[in-house]
C-alpha positions as CSV (number, residue, x, y, z in Angstrom):
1,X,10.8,-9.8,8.7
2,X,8.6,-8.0,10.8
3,X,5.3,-8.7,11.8
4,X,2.3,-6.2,11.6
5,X,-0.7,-7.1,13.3
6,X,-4.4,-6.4,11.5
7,X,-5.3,-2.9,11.0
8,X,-7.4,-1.4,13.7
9,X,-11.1,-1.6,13.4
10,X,-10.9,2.7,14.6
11,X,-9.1,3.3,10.9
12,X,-12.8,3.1,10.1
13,X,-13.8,6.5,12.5
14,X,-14.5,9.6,10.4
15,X,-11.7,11.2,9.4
16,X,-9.2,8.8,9.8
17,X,-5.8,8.9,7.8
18,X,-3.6,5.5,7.9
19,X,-0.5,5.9,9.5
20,X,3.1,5.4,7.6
21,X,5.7,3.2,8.7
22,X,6.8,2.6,11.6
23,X,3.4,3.2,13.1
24,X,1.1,1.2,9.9
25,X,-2.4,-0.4,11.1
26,X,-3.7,2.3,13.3
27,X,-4.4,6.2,12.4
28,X,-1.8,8.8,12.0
29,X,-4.7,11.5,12.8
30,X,-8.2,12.0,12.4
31,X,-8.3,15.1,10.5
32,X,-7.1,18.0,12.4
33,X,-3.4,17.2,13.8
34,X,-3.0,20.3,15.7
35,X,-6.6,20.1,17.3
36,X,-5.9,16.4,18.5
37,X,-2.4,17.8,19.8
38,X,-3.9,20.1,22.1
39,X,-6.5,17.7,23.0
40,X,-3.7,15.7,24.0
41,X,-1.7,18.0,25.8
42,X,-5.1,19.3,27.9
43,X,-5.4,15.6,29.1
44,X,-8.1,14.3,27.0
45,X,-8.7,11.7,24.3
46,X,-7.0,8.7,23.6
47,X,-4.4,7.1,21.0
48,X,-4.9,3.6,19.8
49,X,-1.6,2.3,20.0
50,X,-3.3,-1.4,18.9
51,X,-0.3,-1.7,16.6
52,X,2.2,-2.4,19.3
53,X,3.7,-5.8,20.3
54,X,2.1,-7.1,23.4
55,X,4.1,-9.8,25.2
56,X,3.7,-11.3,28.9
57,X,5.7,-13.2,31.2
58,X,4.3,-15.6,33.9
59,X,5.5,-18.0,36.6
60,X,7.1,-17.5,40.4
61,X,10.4,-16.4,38.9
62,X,9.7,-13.9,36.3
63,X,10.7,-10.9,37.8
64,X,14.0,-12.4,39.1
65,X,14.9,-13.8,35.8
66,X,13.9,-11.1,33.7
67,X,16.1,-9.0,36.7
68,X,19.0,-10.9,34.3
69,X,18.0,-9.7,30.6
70,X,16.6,-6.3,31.2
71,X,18.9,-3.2,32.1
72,X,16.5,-1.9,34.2
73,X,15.9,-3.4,38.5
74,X,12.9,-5.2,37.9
75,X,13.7,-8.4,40.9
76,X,11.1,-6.3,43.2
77,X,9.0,-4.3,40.8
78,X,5.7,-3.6,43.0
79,X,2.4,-4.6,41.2
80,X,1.4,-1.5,39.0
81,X,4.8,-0.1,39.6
82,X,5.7,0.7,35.3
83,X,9.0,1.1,34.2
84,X,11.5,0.5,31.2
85,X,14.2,-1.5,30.1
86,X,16.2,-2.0,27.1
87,X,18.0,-5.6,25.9
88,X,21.5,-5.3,24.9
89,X,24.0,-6.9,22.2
90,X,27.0,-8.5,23.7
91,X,28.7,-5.0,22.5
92,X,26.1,-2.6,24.5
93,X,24.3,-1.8,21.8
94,X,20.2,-1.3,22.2
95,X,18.4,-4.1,20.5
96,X,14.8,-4.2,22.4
97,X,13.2,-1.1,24.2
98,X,10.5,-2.6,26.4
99,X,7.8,-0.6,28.3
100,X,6.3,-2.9,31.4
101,X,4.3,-3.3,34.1
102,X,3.7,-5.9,36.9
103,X,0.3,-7.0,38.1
104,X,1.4,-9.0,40.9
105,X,0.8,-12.5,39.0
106,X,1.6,-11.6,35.1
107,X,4.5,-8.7,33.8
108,X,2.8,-7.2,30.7
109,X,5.3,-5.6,28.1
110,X,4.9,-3.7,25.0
111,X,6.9,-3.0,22.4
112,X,7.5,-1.6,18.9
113,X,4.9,-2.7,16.5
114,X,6.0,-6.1,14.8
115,X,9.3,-6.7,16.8
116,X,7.7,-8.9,19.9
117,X,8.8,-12.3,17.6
118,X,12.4,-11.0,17.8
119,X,12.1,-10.1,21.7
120,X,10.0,-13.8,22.3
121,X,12.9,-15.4,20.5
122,X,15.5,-13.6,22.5
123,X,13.9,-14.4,26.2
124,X,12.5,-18.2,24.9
125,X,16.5,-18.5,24.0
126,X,17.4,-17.8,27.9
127,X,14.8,-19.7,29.8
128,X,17.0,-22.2,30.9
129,X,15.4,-24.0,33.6
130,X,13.9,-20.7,35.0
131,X,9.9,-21.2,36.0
132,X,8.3,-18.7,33.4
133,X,6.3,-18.8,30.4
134,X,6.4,-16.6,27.6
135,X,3.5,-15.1,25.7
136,X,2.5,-13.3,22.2
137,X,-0.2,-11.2,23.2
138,X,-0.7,-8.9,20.6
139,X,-3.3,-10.8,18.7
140,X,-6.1,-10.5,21.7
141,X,-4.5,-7.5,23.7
142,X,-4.5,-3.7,22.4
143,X,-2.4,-0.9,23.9
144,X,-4.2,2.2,24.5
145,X,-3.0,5.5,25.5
146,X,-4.6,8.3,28.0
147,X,-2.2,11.5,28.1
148,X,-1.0,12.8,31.7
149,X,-4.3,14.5,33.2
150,X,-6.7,12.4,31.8
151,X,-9.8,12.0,34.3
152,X,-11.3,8.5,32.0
153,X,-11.4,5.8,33.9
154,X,-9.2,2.8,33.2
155,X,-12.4,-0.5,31.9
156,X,-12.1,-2.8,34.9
157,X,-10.7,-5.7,32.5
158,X,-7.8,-3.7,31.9
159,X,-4.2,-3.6,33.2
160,X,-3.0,0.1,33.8
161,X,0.7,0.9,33.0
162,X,0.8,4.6,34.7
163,X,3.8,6.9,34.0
164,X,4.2,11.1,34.0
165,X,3.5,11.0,30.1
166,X,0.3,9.0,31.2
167,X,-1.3,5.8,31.3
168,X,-0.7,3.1,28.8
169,X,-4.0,0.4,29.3
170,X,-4.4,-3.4,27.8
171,X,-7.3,-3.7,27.0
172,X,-8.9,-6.8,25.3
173,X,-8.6,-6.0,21.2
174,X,-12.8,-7.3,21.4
175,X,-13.3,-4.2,23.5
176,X,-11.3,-1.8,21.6
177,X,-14.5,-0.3,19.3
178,X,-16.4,0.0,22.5
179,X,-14.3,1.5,24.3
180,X,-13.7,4.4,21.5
181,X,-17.2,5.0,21.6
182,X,-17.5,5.3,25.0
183,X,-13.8,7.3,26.5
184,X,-13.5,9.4,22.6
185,X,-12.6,11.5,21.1
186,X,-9.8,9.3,19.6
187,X,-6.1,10.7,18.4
188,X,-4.0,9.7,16.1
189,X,-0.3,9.1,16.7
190,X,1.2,12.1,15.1
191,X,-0.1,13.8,17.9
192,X,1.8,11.7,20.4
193,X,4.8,12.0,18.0
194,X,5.2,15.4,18.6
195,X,4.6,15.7,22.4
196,X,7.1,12.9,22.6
197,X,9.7,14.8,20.6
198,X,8.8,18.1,22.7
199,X,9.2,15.6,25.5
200,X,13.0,14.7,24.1
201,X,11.9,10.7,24.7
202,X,13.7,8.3,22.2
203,X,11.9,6.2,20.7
204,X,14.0,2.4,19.4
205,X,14.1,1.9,15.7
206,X,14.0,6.0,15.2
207,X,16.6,7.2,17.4
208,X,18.2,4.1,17.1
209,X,20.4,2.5,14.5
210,X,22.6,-1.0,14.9
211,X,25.3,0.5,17.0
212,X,23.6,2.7,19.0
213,X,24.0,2.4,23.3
214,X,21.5,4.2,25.7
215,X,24.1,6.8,26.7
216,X,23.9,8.8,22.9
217,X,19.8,9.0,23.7
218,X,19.4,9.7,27.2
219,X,18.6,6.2,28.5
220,X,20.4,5.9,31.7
221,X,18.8,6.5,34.8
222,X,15.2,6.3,32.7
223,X,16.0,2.4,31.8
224,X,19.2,1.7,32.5
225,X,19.8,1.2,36.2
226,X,23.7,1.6,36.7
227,X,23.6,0.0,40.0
228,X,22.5,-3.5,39.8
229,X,24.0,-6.7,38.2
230,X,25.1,-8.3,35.1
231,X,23.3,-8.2,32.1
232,X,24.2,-8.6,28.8
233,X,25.9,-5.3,27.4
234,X,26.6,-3.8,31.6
235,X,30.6,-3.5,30.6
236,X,30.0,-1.6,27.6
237,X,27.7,0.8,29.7
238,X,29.8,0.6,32.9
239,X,32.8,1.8,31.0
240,X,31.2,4.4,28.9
241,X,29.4,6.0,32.4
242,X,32.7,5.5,34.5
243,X,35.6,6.4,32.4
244,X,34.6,8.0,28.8
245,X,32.1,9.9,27.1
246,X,29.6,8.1,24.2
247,X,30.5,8.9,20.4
248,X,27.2,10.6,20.0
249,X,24.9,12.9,21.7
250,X,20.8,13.4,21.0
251,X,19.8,17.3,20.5
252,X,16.6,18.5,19.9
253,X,15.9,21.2,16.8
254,X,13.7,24.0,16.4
255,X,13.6,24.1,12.5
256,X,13.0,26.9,9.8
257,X,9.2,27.4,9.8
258,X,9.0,28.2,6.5
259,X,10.0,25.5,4.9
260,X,6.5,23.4,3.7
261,X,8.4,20.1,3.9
262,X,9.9,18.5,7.4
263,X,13.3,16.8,6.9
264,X,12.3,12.9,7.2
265,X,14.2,10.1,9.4
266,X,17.9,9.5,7.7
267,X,18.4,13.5,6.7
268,X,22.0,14.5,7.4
269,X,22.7,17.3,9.6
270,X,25.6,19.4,9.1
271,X,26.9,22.5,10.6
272,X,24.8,25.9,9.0
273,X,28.4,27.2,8.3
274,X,29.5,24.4,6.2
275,X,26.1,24.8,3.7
276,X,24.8,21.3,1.9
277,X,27.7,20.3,0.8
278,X,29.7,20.2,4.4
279,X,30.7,17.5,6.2
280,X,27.8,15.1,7.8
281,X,27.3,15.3,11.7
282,X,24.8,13.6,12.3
283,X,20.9,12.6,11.3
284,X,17.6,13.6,11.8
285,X,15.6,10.6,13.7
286,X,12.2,12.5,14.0
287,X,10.8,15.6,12.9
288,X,7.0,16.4,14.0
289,X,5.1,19.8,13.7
290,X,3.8,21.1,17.0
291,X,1.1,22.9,17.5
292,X,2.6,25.6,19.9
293,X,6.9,25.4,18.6
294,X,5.6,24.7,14.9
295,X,8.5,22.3,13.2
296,X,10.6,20.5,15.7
297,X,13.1,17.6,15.7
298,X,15.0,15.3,17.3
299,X,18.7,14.5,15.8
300,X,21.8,12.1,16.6
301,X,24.9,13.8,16.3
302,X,28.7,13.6,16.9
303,X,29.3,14.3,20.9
304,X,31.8,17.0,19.6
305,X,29.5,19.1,17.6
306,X,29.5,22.4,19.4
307,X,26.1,23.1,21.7
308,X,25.5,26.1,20.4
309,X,26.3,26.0,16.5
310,X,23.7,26.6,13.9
311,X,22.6,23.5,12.2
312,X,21.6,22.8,8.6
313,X,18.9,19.2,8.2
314,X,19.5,18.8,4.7
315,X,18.3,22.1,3.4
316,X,16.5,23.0,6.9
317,X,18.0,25.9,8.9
318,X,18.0,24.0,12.7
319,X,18.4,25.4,16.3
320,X,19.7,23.0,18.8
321,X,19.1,22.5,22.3
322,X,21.2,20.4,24.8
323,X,19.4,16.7,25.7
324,X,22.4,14.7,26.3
325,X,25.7,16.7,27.4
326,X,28.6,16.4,25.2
């Protein structure tokens, strides 16, 4: 069972709406979506991602061991250098996405909200007689997010995970109120939803199922590094990259605008031609309304659905566009 940590002390700002699942404990929006979506896109708010999983690693060999686990080259990661990884099955498929940073003594991670037991479990189980220690942060360390553009300054007590989408900050979970007040307005996270699905950036646990690998979503290169050494899963995605194609492909929909209802996680896509009774291709993963392409989607589908063919999400006309080639 998952963990959730405490609901956020911002659910208590004006206008605040609670968030749904997977995202409970901090606020889907604060009253206007599209108005915090533009704020977001014109580099300015913040999201209180407090719901996340926080987790650390210390000790001399952290980045070499965790060089092991993590698809990603992490065995000379510069301090404030961020990148991504994923943690395998034996089989290739994606079981952790992690997000991290170095800070030149500690390598802060987060992760989706509740998993960090599973992930603490996992690296705990392969310590060995490595010289690290592994941390659950998430009860004294929020994640915040600044969008790309974003002129607030970073609190001094805060490590700074900086990326093109922007900078994620942990920031003690005392200082999160404060800081609100102080860096506002704040932004709930269906805005960063949809600029992540404009974005075409998977997300674990939404893009994902159990036998998903990072070829279907887009992963490689992003965090998968193809050139280093073993790691639990690397002959599932060395064979897929070198000699075949993956069963599966993610596409990104534009979807009828006149329907009042988006198509939720789990809808079946099916080709237009086939109508609602055809033949299921595939499944939405996240639908989001933008404030500039109004409703927009991503979906997982079978590699051989043709690029340009005219989808159906459940009763939803869809568009697609290419993000992973067939």
């Amino acid at each position: 069972m998952l963990r959730h940590t405490p609901a956020s002390p911002l659910l208590s700002l004006p206008g605040a709406v609670p968030a749904e699942a997977p995202d409970e404990g901090v606020a889907a929006h604060y009253g206007d979506l599209f108005r915090e979506q533009r704020a977001l896109a014109d580099g300015s708010g913040f999201v209180d991602l407090s719901h996340r999983g926080v987790v650390t690693v210390t000790g001399a060999e952290r980045l070499s061991w965790l060089h092991l686990l993590l698809t990603q080259h992490v065995s000379d990661l510069a301090p404030g250098h961020a990148t991504e990884a994923l943690i395998l099955s034996a089989h290739g498929h994606i079981e952790h996405a992690v997000y991290l940073v170095d800070d030149g003594e500690t390598t802060w991670m987060h992760t989706e909200p509740g998993s960090q037991e599973a992930l603490i479990a996992y690296l705990e189980s392969m310590k060995f007689f490595y010289r690290v220690e592994v941390a659950d942060r998430t009860d004294e360390i929020a994640v915040v997010h600044l969008p790309a553009g974003s002129i607030t300054e970073a609190p001094a007590n805060a490590v700074v995970r900086e990326t093109a989408h922007g900078r994620d900050l942990f920031l003690p979970r005392t200082d999160l109120e404060s800081f609100a007040a102080a860096k506002g307005p704040a932004i709930g996270v269906l805005a960063l939803e949809a600029l992540r699905v404009e974005a075409h950036r998977p997300r674990l646990g939404l893009e994902t199922d159990h036998r998903t690998i990072p070829h279907e979503l887009g992963w490689i290169g992003t965090a998968v590094h193809l050139q280093k050494g073993c790691y639990r899963g690397q002959e599932t995605v060395a064979r897929v990259h070198n000699l075949g194609k993956p069963p599966r492909r993610l596409v990104f929909l534009h979807l009828d605008g006149s329907e009042v209802h988006l198509p939720p996680h789990g809808t079946p896509v099916r080709l237009a031609s086939d109508g609602e009774e055809g033949r299921q291709l595939g499944f939405i993963t996240t639908s989001a309304r933008h404030h500039e392409l109004g409703p927009i989607a991503l979906a997982l589908v079978k590699r051989n659905v043709p690029v340009d063919a005219p989808l159906m999400a459940g009763g939803t006309a869809a568009a697609q566009e290419t993000v992973v080639e067939p």
